[in-house]
C-alpha positions as CSV (number, residue, x, y, z in Angstrom):
1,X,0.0,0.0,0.0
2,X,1.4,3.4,-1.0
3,X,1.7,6.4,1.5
4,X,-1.2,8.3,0.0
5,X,-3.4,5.5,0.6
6,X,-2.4,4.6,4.4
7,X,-2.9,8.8,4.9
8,X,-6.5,8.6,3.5
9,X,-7.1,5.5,5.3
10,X,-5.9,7.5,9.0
11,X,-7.9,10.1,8.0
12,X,-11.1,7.6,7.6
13,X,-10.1,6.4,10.8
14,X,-10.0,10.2,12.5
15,X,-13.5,11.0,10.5
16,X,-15.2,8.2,12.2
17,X,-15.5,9.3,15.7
18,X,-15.6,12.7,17.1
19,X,-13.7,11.1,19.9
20,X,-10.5,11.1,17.8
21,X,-11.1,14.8,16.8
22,X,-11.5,16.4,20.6
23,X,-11.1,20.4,20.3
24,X,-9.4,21.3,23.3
25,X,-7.3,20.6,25.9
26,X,-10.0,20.1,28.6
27,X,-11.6,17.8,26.6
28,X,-8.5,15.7,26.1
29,X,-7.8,15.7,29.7
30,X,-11.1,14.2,31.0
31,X,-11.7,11.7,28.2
32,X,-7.9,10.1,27.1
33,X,-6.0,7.5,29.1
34,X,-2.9,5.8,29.1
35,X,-3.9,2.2,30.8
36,X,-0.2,0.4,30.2
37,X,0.9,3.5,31.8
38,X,-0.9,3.3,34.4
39,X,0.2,0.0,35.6
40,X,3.5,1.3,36.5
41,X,6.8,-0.8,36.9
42,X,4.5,-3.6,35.3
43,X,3.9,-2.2,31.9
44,X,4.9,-3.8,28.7
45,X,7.9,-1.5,27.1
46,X,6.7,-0.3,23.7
47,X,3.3,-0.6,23.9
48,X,0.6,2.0,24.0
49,X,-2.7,1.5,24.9
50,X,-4.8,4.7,24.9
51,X,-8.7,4.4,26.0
52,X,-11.0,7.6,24.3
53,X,-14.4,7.4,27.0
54,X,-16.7,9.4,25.9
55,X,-18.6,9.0,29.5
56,X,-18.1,13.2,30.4
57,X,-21.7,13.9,32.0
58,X,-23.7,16.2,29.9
59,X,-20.9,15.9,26.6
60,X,-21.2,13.7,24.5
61,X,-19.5,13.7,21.3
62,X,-20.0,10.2,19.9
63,X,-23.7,9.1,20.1
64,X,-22.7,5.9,18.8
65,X,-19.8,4.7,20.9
66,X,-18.8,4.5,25.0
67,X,-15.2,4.4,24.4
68,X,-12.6,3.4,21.7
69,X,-9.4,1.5,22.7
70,X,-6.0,2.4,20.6
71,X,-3.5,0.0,20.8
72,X,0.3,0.5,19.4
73,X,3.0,-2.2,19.6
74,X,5.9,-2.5,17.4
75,X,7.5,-5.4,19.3
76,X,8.3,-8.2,17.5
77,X,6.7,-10.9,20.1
78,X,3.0,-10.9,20.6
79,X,2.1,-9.2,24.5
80,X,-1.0,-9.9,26.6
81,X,-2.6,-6.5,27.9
């Protein structure tokens, strides 16, 4: 697959929740998490694992999802999270 096409298909991605466009730092404070992160000394090195929760009261920005889990690991060996 060419770079053109991986862009367009990150930007289909972004379009399809609201929760992967949030407008403000506020926003992105009270609805992103790092969960690998937060297990401290435990964590996996190299992997990422970011929760979107769309559970603010009175804010909803994605009608048709709770939350959307992102999960990034470029290790060579597969890792149970």
């Amino acid at each position: 697959m060419g770079t053109l096409a991986q862009f367009e298909r990150l930007l289909m991605v972004r379009k399809d929740s609201p929760l992967f466009r949030m407008r403000n730092e506020i926003e992105v404070q009270q609805r992103v998490s790092f969960l690998n992160a937060e297990r401290g000394h435990e964590q996996e090195p190299g992997l990422i694992v970011m929760r979107l929760w769309d559970g603010v009261r009175d804010a909803n920005l994605d009608p048709q999802r709770q939350q959307i889990l992102v999960v990034i690991y470029p290790g060579p060996k597969t890792v149970d999270f």
